[in-house]
N, CA, C and O atoms as a printed pandas DataFrame, in Angstrom:
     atom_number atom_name residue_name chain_id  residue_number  x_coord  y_coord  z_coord
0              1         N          UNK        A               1   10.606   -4.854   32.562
1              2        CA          UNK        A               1    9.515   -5.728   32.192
2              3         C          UNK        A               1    9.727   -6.207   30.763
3              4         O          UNK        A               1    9.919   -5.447   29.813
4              5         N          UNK        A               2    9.675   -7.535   30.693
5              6        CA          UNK        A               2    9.927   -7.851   29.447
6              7         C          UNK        A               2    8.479   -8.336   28.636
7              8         O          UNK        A               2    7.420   -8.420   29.258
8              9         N          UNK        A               3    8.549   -8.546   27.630
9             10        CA          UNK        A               3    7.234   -9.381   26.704
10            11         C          UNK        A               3    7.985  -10.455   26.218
11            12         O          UNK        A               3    9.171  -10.480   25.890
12            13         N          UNK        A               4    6.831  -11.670   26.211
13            14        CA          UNK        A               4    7.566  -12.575   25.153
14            15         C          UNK        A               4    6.366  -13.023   24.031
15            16         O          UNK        A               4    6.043  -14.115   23.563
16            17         N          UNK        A               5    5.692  -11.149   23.765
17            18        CA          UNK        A               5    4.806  -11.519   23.434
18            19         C          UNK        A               5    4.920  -11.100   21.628
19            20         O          UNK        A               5    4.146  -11.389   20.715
20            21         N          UNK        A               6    6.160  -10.352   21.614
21            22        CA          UNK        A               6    6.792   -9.638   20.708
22            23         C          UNK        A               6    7.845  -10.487   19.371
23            24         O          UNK        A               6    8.808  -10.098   18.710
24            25         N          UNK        A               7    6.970  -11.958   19.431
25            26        CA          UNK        A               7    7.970  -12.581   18.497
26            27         C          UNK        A               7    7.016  -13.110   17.316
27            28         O          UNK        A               7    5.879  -13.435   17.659
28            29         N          UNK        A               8    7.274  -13.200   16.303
29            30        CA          UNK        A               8    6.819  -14.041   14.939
30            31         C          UNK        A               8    6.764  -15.831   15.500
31            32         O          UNK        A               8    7.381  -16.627   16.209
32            33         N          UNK        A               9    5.908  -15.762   14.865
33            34        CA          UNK        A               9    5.554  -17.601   15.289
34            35         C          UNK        A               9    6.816  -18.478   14.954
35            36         O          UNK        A               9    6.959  -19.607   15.423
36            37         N          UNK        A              10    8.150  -17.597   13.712
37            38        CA          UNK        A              10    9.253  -18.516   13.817
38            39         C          UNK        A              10   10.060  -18.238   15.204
39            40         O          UNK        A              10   10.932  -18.952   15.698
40            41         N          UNK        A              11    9.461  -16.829   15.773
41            42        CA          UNK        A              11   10.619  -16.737   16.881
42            43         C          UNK        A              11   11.541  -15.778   16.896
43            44         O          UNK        A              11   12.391  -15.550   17.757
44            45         N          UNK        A              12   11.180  -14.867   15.236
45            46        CA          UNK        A              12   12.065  -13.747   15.275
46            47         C          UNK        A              12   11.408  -12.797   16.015
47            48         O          UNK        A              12   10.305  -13.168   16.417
48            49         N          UNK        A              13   11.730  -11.729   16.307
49            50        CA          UNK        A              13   10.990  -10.553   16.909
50            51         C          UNK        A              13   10.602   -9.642   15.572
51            52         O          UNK        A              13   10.969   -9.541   14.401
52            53         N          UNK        A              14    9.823   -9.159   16.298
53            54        CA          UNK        A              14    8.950   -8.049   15.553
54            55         C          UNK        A              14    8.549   -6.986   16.443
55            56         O          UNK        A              14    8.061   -7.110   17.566
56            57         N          UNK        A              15    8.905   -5.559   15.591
57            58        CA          UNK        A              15    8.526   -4.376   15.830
58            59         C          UNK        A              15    7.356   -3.486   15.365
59            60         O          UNK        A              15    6.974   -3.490   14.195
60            61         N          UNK        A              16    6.807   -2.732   16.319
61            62        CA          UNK        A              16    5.794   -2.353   16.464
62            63         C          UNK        A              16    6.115   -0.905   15.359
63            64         O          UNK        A              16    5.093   -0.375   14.925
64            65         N          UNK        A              17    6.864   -0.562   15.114
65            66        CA          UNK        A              17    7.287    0.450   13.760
66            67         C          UNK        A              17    7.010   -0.737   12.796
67            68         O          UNK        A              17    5.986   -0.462   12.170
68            69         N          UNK        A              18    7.216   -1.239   12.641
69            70        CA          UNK        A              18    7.201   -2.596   11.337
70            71         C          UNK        A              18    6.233   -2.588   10.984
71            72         O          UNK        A              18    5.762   -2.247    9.898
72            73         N          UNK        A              19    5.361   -3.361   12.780
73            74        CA          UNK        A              19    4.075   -3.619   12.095
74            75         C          UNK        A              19    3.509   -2.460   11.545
75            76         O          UNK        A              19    3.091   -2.426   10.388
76            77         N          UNK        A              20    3.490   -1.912   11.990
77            78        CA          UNK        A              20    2.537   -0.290   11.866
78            79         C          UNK        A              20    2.600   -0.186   10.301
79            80         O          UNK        A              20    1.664   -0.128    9.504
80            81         N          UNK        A              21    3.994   -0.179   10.067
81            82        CA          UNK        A              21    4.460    0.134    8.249
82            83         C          UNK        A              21    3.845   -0.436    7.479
83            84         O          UNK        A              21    3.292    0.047    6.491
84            85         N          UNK        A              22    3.859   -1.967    7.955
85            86        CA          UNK        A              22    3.533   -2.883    6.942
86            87         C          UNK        A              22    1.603   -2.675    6.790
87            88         O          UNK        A              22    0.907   -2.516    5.787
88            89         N          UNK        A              23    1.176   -2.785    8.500
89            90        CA          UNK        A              23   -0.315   -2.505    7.818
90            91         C          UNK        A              23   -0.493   -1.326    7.160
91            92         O          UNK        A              23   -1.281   -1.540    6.239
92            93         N          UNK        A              24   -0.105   -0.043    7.182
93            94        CA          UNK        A              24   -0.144    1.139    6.648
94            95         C          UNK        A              24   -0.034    1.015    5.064
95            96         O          UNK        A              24   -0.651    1.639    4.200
96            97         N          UNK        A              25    1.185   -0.230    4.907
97            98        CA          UNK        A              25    0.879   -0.464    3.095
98            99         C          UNK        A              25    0.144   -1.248    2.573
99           100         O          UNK        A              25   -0.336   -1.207    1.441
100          101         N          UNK        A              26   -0.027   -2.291    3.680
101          102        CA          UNK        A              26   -1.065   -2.942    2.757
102          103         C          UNK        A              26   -2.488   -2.038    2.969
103          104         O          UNK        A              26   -3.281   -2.039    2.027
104          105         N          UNK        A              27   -2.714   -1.520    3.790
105          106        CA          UNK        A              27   -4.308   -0.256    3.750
106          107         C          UNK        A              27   -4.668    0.841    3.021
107          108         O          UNK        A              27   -5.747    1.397    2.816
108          109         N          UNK        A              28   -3.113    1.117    2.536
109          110        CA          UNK        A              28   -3.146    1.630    0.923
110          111         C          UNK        A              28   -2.964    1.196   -0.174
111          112         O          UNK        A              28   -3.410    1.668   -1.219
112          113         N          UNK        A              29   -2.237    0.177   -0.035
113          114        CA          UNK        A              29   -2.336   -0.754   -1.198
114          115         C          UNK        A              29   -3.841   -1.356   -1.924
115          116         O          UNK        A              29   -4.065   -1.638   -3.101
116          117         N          UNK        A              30   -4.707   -1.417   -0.768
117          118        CA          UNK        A              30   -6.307   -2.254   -1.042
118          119         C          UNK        A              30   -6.781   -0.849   -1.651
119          120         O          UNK        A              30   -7.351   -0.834   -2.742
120          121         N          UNK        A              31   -6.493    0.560   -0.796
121          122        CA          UNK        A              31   -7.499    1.835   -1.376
122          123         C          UNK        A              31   -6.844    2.173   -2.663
123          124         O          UNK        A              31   -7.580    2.793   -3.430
124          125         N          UNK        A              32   -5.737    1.942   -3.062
125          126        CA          UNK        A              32   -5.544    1.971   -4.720
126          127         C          UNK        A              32   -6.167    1.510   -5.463
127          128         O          UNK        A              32   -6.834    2.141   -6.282
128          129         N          UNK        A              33   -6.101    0.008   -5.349
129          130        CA          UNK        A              33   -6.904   -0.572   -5.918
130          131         C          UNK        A              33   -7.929   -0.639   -6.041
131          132         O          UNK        A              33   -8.413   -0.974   -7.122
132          133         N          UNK        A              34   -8.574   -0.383   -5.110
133          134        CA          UNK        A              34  -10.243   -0.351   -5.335
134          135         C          UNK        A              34  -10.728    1.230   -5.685
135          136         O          UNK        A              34  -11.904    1.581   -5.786
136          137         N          UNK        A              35   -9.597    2.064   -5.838
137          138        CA          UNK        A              35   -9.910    3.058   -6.545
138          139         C          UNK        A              35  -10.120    3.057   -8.125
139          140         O          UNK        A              35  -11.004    3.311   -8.942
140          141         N          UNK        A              36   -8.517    2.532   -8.073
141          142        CA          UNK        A              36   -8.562    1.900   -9.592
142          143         C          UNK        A              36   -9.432    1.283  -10.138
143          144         O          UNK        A              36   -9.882    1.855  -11.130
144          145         N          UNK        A              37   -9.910    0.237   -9.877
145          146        CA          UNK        A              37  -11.143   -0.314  -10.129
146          147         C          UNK        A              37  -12.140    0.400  -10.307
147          148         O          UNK        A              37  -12.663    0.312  -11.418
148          149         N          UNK        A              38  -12.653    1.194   -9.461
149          150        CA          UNK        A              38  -13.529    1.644   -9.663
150          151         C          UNK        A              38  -13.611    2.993  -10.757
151          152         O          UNK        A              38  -14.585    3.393  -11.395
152          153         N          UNK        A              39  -12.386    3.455  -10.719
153          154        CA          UNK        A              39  -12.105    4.587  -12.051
154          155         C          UNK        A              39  -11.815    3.481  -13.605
155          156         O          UNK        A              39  -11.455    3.948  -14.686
156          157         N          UNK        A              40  -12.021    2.313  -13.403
157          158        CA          UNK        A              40  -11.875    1.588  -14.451
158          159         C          UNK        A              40   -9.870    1.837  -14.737
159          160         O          UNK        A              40   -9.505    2.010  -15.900
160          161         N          UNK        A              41   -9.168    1.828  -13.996
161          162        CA          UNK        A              41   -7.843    2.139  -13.872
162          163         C          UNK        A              41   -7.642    3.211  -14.826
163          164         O          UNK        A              41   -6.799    3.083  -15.713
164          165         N          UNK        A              42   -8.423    4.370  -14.706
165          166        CA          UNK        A              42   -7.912    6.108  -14.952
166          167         C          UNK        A              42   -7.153    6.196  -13.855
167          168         O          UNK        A              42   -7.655    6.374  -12.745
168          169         N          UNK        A              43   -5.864    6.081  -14.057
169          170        CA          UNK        A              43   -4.975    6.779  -13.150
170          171         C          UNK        A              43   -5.137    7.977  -12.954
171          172         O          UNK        A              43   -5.088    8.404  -11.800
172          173         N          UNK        A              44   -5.365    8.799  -13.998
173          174        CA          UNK        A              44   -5.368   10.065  -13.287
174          175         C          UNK        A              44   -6.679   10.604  -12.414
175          176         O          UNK        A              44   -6.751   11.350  -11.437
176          177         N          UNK        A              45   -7.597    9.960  -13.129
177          178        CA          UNK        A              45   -8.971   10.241  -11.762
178          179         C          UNK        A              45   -8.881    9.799  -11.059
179          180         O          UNK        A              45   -9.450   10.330  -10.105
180          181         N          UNK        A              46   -7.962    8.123  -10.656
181          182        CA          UNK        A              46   -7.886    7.852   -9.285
182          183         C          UNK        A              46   -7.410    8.437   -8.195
183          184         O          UNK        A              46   -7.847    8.291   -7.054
184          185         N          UNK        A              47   -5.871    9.580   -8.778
185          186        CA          UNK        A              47   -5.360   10.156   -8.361
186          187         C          UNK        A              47   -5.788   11.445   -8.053
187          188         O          UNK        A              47   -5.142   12.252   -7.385
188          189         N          UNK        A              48   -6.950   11.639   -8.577
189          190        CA          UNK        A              48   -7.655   12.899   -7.985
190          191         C          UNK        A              48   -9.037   12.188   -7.099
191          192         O          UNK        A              48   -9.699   13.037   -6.502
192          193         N          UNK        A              49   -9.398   11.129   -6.994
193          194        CA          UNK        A              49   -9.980   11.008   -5.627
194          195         C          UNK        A              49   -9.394   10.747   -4.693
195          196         O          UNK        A              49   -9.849   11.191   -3.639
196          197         N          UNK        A              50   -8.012    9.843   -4.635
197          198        CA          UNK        A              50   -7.104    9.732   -3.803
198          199         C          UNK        A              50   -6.437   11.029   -3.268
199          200         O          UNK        A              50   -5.793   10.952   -2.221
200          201         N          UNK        A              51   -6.523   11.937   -3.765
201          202        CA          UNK        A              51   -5.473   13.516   -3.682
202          203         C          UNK        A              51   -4.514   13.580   -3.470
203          204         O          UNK        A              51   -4.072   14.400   -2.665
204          205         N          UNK        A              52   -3.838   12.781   -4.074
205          206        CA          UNK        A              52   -2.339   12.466   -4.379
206          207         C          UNK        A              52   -2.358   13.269   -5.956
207          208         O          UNK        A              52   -3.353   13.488   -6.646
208          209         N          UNK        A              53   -0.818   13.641   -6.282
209          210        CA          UNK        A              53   -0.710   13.579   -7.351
210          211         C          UNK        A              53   -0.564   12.458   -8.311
211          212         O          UNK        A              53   -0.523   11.297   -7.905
212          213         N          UNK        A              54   -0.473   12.796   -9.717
213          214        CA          UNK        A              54   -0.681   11.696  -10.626
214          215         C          UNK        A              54    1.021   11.010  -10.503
215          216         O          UNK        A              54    1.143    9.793  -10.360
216          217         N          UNK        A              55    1.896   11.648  -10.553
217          218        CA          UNK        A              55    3.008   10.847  -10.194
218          219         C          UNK        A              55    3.259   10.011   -9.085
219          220         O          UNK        A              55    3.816    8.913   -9.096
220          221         N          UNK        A              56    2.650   10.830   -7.824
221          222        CA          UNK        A              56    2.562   10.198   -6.574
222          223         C          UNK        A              56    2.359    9.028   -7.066
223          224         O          UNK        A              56    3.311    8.256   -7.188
224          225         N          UNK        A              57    0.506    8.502   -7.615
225          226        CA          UNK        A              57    0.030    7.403   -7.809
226          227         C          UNK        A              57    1.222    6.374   -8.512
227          228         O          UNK        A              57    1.488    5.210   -8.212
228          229         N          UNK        A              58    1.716    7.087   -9.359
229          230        CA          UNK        A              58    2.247    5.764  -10.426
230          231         C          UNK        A              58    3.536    5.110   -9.727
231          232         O          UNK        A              58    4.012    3.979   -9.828
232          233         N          UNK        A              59    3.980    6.384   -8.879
233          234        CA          UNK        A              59    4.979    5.900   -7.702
234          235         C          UNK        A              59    4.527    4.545   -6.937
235          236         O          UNK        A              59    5.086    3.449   -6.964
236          237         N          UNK        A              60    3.122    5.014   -6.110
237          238        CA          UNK        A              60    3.305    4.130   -5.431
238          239         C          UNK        A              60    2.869    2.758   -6.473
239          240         O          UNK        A              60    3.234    1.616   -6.194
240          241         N          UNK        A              61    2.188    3.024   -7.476
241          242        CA          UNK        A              61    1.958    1.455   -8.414
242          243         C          UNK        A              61    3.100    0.701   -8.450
243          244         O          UNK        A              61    3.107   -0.527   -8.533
244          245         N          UNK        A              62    4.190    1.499   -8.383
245          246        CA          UNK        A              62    5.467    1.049   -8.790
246          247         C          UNK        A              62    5.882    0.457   -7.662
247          248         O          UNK        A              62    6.358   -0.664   -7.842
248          249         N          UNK        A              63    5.856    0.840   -6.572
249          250        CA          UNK        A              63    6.206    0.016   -5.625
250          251         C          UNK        A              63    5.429   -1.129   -4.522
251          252         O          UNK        A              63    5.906   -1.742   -3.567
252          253         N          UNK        A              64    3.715   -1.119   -5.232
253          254        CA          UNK        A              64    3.052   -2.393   -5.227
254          255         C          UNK        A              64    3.518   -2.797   -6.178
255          256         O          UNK        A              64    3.321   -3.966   -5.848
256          257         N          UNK        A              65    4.143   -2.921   -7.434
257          258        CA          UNK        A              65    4.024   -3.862   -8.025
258          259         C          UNK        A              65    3.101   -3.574   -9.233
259          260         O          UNK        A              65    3.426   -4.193  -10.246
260          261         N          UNK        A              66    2.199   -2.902   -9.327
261          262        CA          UNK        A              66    1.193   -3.005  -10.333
262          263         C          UNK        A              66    1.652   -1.831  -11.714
263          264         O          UNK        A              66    0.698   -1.516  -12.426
264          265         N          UNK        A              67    2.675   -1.372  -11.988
265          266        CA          UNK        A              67    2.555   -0.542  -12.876
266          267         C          UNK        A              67    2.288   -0.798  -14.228
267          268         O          UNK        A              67    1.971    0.027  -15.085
268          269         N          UNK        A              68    2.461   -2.175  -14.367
269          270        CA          UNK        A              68    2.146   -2.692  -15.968
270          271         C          UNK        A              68    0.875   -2.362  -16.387
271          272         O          UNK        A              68    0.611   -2.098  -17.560
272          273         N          UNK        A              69   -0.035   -2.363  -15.364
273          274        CA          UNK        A              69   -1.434   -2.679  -15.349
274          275         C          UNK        A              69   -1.994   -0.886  -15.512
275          276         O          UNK        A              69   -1.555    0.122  -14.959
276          277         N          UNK        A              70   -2.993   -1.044  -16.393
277          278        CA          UNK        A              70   -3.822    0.130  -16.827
278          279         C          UNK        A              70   -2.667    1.045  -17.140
279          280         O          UNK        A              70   -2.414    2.032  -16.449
280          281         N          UNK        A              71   -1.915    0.660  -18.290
281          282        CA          UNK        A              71   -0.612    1.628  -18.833
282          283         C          UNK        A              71   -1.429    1.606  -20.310
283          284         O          UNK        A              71   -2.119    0.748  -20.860
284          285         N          UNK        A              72   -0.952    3.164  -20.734
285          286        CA          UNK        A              72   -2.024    3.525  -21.789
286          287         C          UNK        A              72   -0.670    3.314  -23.002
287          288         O          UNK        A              72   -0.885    3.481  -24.203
């Protein structure tokens, strides 16, 4: 049984590991941030409502993109 329901509107295919990944980062990507925000970007209290460690956090800043931001 095939799908031809499994392609990107250009026509490439797409995987259901992919998708999964990709929403998984952007659904942490938004709860960083709006952690941050709301700790006024205390990384380290964000990182203790998040319960990650404080490196964890700056990890993943680093790989959204945001680490410039709320650097002391």
């Amino acid at each position: 049984m095939t799908s031809s329901n499994n392609h990107k509107s250009n026509g490439e295919k797409v995987s259901l590991k992919d998708a999964a990944r990709a929403a998984s980062r952007e659904a942490e990507r938004e709860l960083i941030l709006k952690v941050l925000t709301r700790t006024r970007w205390n990384r380290r209290r964000a990182a203790q409502e998040l319960q990650i460690s404080y490196k964890a956090l700056l990890y993943k800043l680093k790989q959204i993109g945001c680490e410039e931001y709320g650097a002391t």
